[in-house]
C-alpha positions in Angstrom: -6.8 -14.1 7.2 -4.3 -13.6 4.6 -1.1 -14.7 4.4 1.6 -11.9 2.9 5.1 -12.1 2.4 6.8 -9.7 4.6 10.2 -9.6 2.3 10.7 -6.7 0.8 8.4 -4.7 2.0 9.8 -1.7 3.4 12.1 -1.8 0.2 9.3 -1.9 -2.0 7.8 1.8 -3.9 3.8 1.2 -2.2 2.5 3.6 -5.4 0.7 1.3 -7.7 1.5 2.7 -11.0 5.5 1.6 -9.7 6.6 -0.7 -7.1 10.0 -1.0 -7.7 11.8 -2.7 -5.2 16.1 -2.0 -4.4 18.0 -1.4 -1.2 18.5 1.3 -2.4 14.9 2.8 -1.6 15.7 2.8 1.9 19.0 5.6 1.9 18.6 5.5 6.3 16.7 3.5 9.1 13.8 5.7 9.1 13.6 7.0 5.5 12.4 5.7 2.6 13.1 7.3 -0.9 12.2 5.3 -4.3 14.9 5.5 -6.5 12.8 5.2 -9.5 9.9 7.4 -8.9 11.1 9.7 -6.2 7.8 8.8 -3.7 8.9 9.4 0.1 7.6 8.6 3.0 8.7 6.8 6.2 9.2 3.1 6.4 7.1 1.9 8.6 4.4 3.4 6.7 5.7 1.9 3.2 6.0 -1.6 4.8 2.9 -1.2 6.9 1.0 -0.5 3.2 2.4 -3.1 1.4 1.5 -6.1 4.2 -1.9 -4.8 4.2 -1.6 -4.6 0.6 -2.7 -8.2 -0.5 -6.1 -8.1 1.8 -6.9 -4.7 0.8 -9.9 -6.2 -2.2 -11.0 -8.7 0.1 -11.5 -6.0 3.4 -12.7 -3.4 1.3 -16.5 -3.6 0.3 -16.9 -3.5 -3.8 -19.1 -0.4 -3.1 -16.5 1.8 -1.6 -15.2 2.6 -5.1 -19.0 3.1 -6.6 -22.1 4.8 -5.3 -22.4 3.6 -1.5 -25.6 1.5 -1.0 -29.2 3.6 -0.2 -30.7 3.5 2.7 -34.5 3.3 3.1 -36.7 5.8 2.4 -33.6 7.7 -0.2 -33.9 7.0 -3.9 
Protein backbone atom coordinates (compact mmCIF):
# COMPACT_ATOMS: atom_id res chain seq x y z
CA UNK A 1 0.00 0.00 0.00
CA UNK A 2 0.86 3.48 -0.70
CA UNK A 3 0.21 6.30 1.16
CA UNK A 4 -0.96 9.64 -1.15
CA UNK A 5 -1.82 12.92 -0.13
CA UNK A 6 -5.32 13.51 -0.99
CA UNK A 7 -4.86 17.62 -0.96
CA UNK A 8 -5.25 18.99 -3.86
CA UNK A 9 -6.19 16.54 -5.86
CA UNK A 10 -9.25 17.37 -7.54
CA UNK A 11 -7.54 20.93 -8.07
CA UNK A 12 -4.67 19.47 -9.53
CA UNK A 13 -4.28 19.44 -13.93
CA UNK A 14 -3.79 15.04 -14.00
CA UNK A 15 -1.84 15.64 -17.60
CA UNK A 16 1.74 15.02 -17.02
CA UNK A 17 3.43 17.35 -19.16
CA UNK A 18 1.28 20.15 -16.62
CA UNK A 19 -0.05 19.68 -13.31
CA UNK A 20 -0.87 22.93 -12.29
CA UNK A 21 -2.73 23.13 -9.35
CA UNK A 22 -5.37 26.58 -8.42
CA UNK A 23 -8.91 26.75 -7.20
CA UNK A 24 -9.45 28.04 -9.87
CA UNK A 25 -9.32 24.59 -11.99
CA UNK A 26 -12.42 23.66 -10.38
CA UNK A 27 -15.01 26.79 -11.93
CA UNK A 28 -18.27 24.30 -10.29
CA UNK A 29 -18.83 21.11 -8.08
CA UNK A 30 -18.76 18.78 -10.88
CA UNK A 31 -16.44 20.44 -13.34
CA UNK A 32 -13.02 20.66 -13.69
CA UNK A 33 -11.21 23.07 -16.17
CA UNK A 34 -7.27 23.74 -15.91
CA UNK A 35 -6.67 27.18 -16.11
CA UNK A 36 -3.28 26.75 -17.59
CA UNK A 37 -3.70 24.14 -20.21
CA UNK A 38 -7.34 24.08 -20.85
CA UNK A 39 -7.70 19.91 -20.03
CA UNK A 40 -11.43 19.15 -18.89
CA UNK A 41 -12.81 16.55 -17.44
CA UNK A 42 -14.93 15.81 -14.39
CA UNK A 43 -13.68 15.85 -10.89
CA UNK A 44 -13.99 12.83 -9.60
CA UNK A 45 -12.15 11.48 -12.42
CA UNK A 46 -9.12 14.16 -12.00
CA UNK A 47 -8.96 13.34 -8.28
CA UNK A 48 -9.51 9.71 -8.69
CA UNK A 49 -6.21 9.93 -11.29
CA UNK A 50 -4.10 11.78 -9.18
CA UNK A 51 -4.58 9.41 -5.82
CA UNK A 52 -3.91 6.53 -7.87
CA UNK A 53 -1.19 8.56 -9.35
CA UNK A 54 1.79 7.76 -6.95
CA UNK A 55 1.21 3.72 -7.05
CA UNK A 56 0.74 3.82 -10.76
CA UNK A 57 4.98 2.46 -11.40
CA UNK A 58 4.73 0.14 -8.66
CA UNK A 59 1.05 -1.59 -9.88
CA UNK A 60 1.97 -1.39 -13.35
CA UNK A 61 4.39 -4.27 -14.63
CA UNK A 62 7.74 -2.67 -16.40
CA UNK A 63 6.64 -4.70 -19.48
CA UNK A 64 3.40 -2.94 -20.07
CA UNK A 65 5.28 -0.09 -21.77
CA UNK A 66 7.74 -2.55 -23.85
CA UNK A 67 7.18 -5.79 -25.81
CA UNK A 68 4.83 -8.01 -23.37
CA UNK A 69 6.69 -11.17 -22.26
CA UNK A 70 6.43 -14.50 -24.82
CA UNK A 71 4.74 -17.28 -24.10
CA UNK A 72 6.02 -20.80 -24.91
CA UNK A 73 6.29 -22.13 -28.02
CA UNK A 74 6.21 -18.03 -29.74
CA UNK A 75 9.65 -16.61 -30.52
Amino acid sequence: MIAADLRNTSRTCPRDECGYVAAQNRPTQDTFHCVACGHRAHTDTVGAVNVLRPGWPVAIPTWVSEKPPLHAGEE
